[in-house]
C-alpha positions in Angstrom: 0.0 0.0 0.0 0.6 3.8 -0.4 -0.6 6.3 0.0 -0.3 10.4 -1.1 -2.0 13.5 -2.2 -2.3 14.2 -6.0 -1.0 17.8 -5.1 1.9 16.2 -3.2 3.4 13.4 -5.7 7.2 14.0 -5.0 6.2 12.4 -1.5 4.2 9.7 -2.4 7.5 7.7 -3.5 5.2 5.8 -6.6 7.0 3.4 -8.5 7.6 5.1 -11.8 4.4 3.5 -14.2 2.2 5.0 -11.3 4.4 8.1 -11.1 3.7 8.6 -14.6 -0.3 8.3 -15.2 -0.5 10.5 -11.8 1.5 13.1 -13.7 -0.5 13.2 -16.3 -2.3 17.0 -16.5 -5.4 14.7 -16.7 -5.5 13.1 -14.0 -4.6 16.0 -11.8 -7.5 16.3 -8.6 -9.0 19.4 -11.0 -9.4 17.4 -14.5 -10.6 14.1 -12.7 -13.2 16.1 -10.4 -14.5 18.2 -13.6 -14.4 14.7 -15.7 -17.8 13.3 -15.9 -18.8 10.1 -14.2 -18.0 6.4 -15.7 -15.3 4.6 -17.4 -12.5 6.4 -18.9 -9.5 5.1 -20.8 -7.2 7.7 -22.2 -6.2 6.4 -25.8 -3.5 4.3 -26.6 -3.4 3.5 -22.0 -3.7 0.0 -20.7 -5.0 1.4 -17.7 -8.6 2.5 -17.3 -10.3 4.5 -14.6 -13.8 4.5 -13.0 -15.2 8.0 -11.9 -18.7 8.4 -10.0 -20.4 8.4 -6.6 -20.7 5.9 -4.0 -21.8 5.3 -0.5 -19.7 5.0 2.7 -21.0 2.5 5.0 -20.0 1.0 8.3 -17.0 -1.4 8.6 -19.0 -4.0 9.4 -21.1 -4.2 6.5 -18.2 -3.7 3.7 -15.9 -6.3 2.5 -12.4 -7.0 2.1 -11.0 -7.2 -1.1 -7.8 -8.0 -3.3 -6.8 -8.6 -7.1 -4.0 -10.9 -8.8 -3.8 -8.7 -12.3 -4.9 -5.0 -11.3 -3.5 -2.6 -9.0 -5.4 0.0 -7.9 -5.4 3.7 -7.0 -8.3 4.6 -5.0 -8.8 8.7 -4.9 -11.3 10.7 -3.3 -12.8 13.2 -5.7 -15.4 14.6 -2.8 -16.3 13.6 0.7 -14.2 11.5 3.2 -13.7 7.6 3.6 -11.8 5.1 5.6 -10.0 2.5 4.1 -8.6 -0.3 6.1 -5.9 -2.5 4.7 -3.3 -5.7 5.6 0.0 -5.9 4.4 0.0 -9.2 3.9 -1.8 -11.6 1.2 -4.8 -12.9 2.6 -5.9 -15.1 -0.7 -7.0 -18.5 0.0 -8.2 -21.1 -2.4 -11.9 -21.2 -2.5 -12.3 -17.2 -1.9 -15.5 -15.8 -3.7 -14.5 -14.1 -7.3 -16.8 -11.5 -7.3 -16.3 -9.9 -10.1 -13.1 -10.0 -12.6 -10.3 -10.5 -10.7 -12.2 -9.3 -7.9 -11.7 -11.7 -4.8 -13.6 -11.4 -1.7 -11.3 -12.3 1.6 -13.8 -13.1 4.5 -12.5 -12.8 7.9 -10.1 -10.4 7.2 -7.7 -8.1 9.9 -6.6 -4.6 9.0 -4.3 -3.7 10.9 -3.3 -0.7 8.8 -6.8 2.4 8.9 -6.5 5.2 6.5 -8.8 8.2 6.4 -8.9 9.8 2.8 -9.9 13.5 2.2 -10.5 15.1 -1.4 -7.2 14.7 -3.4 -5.7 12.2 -1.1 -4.9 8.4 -2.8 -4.6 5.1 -1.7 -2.7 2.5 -3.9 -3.5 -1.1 -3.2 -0.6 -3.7 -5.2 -2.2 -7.0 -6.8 -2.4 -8.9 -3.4 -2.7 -6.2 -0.9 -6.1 -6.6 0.8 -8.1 -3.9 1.0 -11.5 -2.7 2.7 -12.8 0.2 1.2 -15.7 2.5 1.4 -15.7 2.8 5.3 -17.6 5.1 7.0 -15.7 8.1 8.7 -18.4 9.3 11.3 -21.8 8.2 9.4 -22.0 7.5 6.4 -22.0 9.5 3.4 -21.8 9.9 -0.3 -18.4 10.1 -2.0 -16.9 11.0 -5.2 -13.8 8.5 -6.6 -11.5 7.8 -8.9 -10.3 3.9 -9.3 -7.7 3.7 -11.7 -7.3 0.1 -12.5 -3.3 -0.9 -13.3 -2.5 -3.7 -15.1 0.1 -6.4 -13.3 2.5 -6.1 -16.5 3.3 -2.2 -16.4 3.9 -2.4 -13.0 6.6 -5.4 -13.2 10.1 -4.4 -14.8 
């Protein structure tokens, strides 16, 4: 996991294929938050991004999550969320594929809790479990951007 501000990159420390579609000029926290809501996929990019709303709820009703061929960067657009996270792999044969290359961990610990404000990122590796979508204090509507990384430009 890691974590930055899209105003902030220098610090974030981003291995350089993450470096580089966060540099873009559109993906800066302006051009994503004036970027309508759905899929975009710049052209000739093997990385994609979902933009739109969604719905904080408590821990205890959101689930834990990780992926074997995407990273992601999580960013928050609008509004405030909690992610909790491990730093270690929690697949196990037989976890639910929800989706894609979306695996549901049950059970899982976090031992790591993030809160994330407008312009502030989260980057979860394939592996890295992830519960996102937490509320802060109640919950609440936010505005994200998931960009979702392909394994291959991240591995040299």
């Amino acid at each position: 996991m890691i974590i930055g501000h899209l105003n902030a990159l220098p610090l974030a420390g981003l291995p350089a294929a993450l470096r580089e579609i966060l540099d873009r000029p559109d993906c800066s926290l302006a051009a994503l938050a004036a970027r309508d809501d759905g899929r975009w996929q710049p052209e000739g990019c093997s990385w994609f991004c979902h933009i739109g709303p969604a719905q904080t709820q408590p821990q205890a009703q959101r689930h834990t999550e990780y992926h074997h061929q995407w990273a992601d960067i999580q960013v928050v657009l609008a509004g405030v969320e909690i992610i909790n996270a491990g730093m270690q792999s929690l697949a196990q044969a037989g976890d639910e594929e929800r989706k894609p290359d979306l695996y549901i961990a049950p059970g899982a610990v976090h031992p790591v809790s993030i809160t994330l404000k407008r312009g502030d990122f989260a980057v979860f590796l394939p592996g890295e479990p992830h519960q996102a979508l937490c509320a802060a204090d109640a919950p609440m509507t936010v505005r994200k951007a998931v960009f979702k990384v392909p394994r291959a430009l991240l591995e040299v």
